[in-house]
C-alpha positions as CSV (number, residue, x, y, z in Angstrom):
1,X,129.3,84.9,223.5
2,X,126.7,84.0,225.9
3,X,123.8,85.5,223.7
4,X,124.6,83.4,220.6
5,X,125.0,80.6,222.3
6,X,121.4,80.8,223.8
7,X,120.2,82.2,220.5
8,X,122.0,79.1,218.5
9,X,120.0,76.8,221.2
10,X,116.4,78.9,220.9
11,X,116.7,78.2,216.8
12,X,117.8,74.2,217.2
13,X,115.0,74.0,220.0
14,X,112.4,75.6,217.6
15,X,114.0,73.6,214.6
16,X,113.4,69.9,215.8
17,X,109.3,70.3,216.5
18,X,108.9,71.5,213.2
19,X,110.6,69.1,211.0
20,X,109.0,67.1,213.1
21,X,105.4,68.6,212.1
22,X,106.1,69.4,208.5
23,X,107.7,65.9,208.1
24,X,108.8,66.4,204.6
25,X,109.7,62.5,204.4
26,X,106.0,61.2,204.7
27,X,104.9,64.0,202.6
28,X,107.3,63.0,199.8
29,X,105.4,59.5,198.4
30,X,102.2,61.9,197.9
31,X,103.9,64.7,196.3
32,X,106.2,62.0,194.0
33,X,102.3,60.7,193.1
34,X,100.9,64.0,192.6
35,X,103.5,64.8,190.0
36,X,103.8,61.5,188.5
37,X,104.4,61.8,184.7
38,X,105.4,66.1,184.8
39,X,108.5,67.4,183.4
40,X,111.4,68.8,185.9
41,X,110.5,72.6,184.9
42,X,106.8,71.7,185.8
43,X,107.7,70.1,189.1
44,X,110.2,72.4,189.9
45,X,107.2,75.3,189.7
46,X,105.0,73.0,191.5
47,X,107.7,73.0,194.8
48,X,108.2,76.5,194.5
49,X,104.2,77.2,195.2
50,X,104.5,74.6,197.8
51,X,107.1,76.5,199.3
52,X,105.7,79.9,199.1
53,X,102.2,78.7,200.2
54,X,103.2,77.3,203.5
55,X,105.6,80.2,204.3
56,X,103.4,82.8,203.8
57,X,100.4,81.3,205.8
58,X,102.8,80.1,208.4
59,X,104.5,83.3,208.6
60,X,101.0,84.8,208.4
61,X,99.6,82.8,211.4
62,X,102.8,83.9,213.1
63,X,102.4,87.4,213.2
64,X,98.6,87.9,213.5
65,X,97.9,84.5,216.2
66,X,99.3,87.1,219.4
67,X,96.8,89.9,218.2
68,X,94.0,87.0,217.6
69,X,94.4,85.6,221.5
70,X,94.7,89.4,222.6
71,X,91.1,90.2,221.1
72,X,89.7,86.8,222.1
73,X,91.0,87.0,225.5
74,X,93.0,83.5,225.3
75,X,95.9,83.0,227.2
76,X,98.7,81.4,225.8
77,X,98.5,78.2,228.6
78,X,95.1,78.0,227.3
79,X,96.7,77.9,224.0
80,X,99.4,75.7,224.5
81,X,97.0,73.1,226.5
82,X,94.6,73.1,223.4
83,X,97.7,72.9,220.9
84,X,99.0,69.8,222.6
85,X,95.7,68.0,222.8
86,X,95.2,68.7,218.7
87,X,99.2,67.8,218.0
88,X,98.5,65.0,220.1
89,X,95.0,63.8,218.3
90,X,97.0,64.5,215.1
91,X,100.1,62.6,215.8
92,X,98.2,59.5,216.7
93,X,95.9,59.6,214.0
94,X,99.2,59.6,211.6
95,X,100.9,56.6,213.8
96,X,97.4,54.5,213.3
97,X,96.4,55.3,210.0
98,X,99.6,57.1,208.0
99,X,98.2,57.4,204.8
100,X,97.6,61.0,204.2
101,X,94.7,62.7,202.6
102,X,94.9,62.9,198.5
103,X,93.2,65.4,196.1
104,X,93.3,64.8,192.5
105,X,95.9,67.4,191.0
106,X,94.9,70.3,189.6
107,X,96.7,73.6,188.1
108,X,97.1,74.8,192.0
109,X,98.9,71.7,192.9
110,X,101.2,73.4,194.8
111,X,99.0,75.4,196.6
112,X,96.7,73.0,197.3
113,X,96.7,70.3,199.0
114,X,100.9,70.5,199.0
115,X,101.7,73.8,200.3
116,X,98.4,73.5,202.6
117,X,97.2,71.8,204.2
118,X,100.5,68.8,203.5
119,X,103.5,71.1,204.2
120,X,101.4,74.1,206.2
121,X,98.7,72.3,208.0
122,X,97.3,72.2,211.9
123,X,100.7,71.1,213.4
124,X,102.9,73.5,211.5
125,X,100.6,76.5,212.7
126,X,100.1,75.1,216.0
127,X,103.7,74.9,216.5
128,X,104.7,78.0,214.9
129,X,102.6,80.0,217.5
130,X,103.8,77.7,220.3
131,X,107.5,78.1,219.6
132,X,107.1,82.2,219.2
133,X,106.1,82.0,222.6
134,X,109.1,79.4,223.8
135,X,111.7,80.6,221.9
136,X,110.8,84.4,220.4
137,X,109.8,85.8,216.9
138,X,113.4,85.5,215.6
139,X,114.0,81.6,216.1
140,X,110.2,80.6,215.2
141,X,111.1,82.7,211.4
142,X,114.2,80.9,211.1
143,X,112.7,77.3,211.8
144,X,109.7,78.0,209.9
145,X,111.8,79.5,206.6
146,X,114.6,76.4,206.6
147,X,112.2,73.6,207.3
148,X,110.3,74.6,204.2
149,X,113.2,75.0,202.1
150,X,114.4,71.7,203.7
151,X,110.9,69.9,202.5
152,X,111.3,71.8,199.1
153,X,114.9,70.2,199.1
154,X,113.4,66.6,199.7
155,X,110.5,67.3,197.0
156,X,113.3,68.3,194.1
157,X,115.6,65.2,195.1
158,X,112.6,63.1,195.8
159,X,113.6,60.6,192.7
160,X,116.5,59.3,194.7
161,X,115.1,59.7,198.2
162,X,112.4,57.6,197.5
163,X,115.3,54.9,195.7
164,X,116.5,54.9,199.0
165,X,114.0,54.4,201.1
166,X,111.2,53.3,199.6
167,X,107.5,53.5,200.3
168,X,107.8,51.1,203.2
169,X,110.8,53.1,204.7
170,X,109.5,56.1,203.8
171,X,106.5,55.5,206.1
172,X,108.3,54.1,208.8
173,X,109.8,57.0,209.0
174,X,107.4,58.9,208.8
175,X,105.9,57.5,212.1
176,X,109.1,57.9,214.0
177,X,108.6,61.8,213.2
178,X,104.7,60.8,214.5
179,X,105.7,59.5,217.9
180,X,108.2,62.4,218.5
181,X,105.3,64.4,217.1
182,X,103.0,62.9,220.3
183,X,106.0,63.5,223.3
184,X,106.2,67.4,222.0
185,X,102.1,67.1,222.5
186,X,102.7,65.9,225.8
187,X,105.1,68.3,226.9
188,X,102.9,71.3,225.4
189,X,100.5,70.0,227.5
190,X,102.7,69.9,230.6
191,X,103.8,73.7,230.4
192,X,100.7,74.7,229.7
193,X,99.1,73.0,233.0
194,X,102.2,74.4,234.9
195,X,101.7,78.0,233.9
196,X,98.1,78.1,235.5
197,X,99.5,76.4,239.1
């Protein structure tokens, strides 16, 4: 009883910082402009590469990031230190300046720039690897699968999302996630200090 519990509590504790870092709700204006004017069965294919695209390079960076520190001789404080500071960098740059990078749509839409680097960028794979080492393999798979469902979940009902929200809620939104974005920065930063003293 005492294992699931913890286990329940590693998966929510790994959940939160990646919605937080995939943060389906700001991606969702670009990917309702990206696909402005397709059919459903077209957009529907265009989620599903999203989808596969992010999980496979997240799942990717996952399982090969241990081996990559082992041979470079980087320890995962060192890791979690330099993490932080680039969540951080990347948090405030979307809090000052929220409008995302567009590319002009092209038959690997949902590769590129929507399943990387929008859904699977920096702070997705930064926070993967971070929450493998926090949590274990097991919670970081099941965050990293149900947050991209979840964003392909927003992308197919996107139509009424953004009915509800807007552009302007939307992207306040959006910086919420931002800010929350920063204080898991900061706290990367803080247990990464605390494992060298």
């Amino acid at each position: 009883m005492i294992g699931k519990s913890v286990m329940f509590e590693n998966i929510f504790s790994s959940f939160i910082p990646l919605f937080v870092a995939v943060d389906a709700i700001g991606v969702m204006p670009i990917f309702v402009t990206l696909t402005e004017g397709m059919e459903r069965k077209e957009r529907y294919k265009i989620i599903i590469q999203s989808m596969i695209t992010a999980a496979g390079l997240a799942i990717g960076f996952v399982l090969l990031g241990k081996l990559v520190f082992k041979v470079l001789g980087i320890a995962m404080g060192d890791f979690m230190i330099a993490g932080g500071v680039v969540l951080f960098c990347l948090a405030i740059i979307d809090i000052v300046n929220p409008i995302k990078r567009r590319r002009i749509p092209g038959a690997e839409l949902g590769a590129v720039p929507l399943g990387t680097p929008l859904i699977a960028g920096p702070a997705v794979l930064t926070t993967s690897i971070l929450i493998v080492n926090e949590y274990g393999l097991l919670a970081a798979m099941f965050s990293i699968i149900s947050n991209i469902l979840l964003c392909g979940l927003v992308f197919r009902m996107s139509s009424i999302l953004m009915k509800i929200l807007g552009i302007s809620g939307s992207k306040a939104l959006s910086k919420v996630f931002s800010l929350l974005l920063a204080a898991i920065a900061v706290m990367l930063i803080r247990k990464g200090l605390m494992q060298f003293l």
